[in-house]
Structures are given as structure tokens and as C-alpha cells.
C-alpha positions in Angstrom: 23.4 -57.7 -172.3 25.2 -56.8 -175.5 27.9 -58.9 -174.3 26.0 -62.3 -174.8 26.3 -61.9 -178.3 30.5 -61.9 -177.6 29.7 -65.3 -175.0 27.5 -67.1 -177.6 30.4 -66.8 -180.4 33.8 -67.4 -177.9 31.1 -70.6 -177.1 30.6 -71.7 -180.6 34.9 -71.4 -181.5 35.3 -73.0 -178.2 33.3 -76.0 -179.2 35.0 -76.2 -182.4 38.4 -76.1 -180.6 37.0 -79.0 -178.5 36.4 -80.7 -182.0 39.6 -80.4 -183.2 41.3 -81.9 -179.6 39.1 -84.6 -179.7 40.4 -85.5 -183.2 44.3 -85.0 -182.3 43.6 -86.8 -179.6 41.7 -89.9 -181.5 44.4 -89.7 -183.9 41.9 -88.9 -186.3 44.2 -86.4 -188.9 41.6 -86.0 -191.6 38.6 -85.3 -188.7 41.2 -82.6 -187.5 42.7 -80.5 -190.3 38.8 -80.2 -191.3 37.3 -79.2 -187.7 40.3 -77.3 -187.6 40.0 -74.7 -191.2 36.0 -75.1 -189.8 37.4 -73.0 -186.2 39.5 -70.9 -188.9 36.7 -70.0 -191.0 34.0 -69.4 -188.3 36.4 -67.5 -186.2 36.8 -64.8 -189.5 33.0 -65.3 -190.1 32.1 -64.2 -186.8 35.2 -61.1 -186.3 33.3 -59.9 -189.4 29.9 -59.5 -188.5 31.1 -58.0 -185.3 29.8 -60.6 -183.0 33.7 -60.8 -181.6 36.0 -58.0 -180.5 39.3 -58.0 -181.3 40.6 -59.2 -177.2 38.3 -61.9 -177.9 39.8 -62.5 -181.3 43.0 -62.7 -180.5 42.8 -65.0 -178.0 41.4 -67.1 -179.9 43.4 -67.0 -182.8 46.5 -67.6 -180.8 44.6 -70.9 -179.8 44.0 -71.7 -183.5 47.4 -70.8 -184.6 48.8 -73.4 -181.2 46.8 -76.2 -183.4 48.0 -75.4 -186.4 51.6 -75.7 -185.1 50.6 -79.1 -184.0 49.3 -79.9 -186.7 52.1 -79.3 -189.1 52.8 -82.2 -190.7 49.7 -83.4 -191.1 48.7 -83.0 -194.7 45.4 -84.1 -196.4 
């Protein structure tokens, strides 16, 4: 049971990671650098209320730092 707090936030990222593919994909820059520091803010928010351990944070983050590579030379 204490693990569906862990599910519910690697959920929420995930569907903010979804956001941010959707965008690239669309071509949509602007949509994407803003879902994507929205992922990057959430993902800190919810490493520091504890809701995700560190494995969990790290996997994630390597998945935000693989869009932000993408992303490089998009500027807003």
C-alpha cells in the first residue's frame, strides 16, 4: 500500500512526459519547453515531499534530461 503514493506520482511525471512528446512531435516549441520546465518542476515538487524515492527519481530525471537534450536549441 505505501507504494501507491510512489505509482500515483511516476503517473503524474509520466503524463507530463507524454505532454512534452506530443508537443515535439506537433512541432509545437513553445507548448514544449513549457510542459517540459512543468515535468522539471513537479518532478522536484514531488522528490521533496517524499512521494518519490530516489530509483524512481532518477529514472525519471534521466528521461527529463533526454528532452532537454532534444530540445537544445529551442529557445523561447
Amino acid at each position: 500500500m505505501f507504494n501507491s503514493k510512489a505509482k500515483r506520482a511516476c503517473r503524474e511525471v509520466e503524463a507530463l512526459f507524454n505532454d512534452i512528446q506530443i508537443n515535439l512531435e506537433n512541432n509545437y516549441k513553445d507548448l514544449a519547453i513549457g510542459a517540459r520546465k512543468n515535468a522539471e518542476v513537479k518532478l522536484e515538487e514531488l522528490r521533496q515531499s517524499g512521494e518519490l524515492g530516489d530509483k524512481d527519481y532518477k529514472k525519471l530525471k534521466l528521461k527529463l534530461d533526454d528532452f532537454t537534450k532534444r530540445m537544445e536549441g529551442y529557445h523561447h
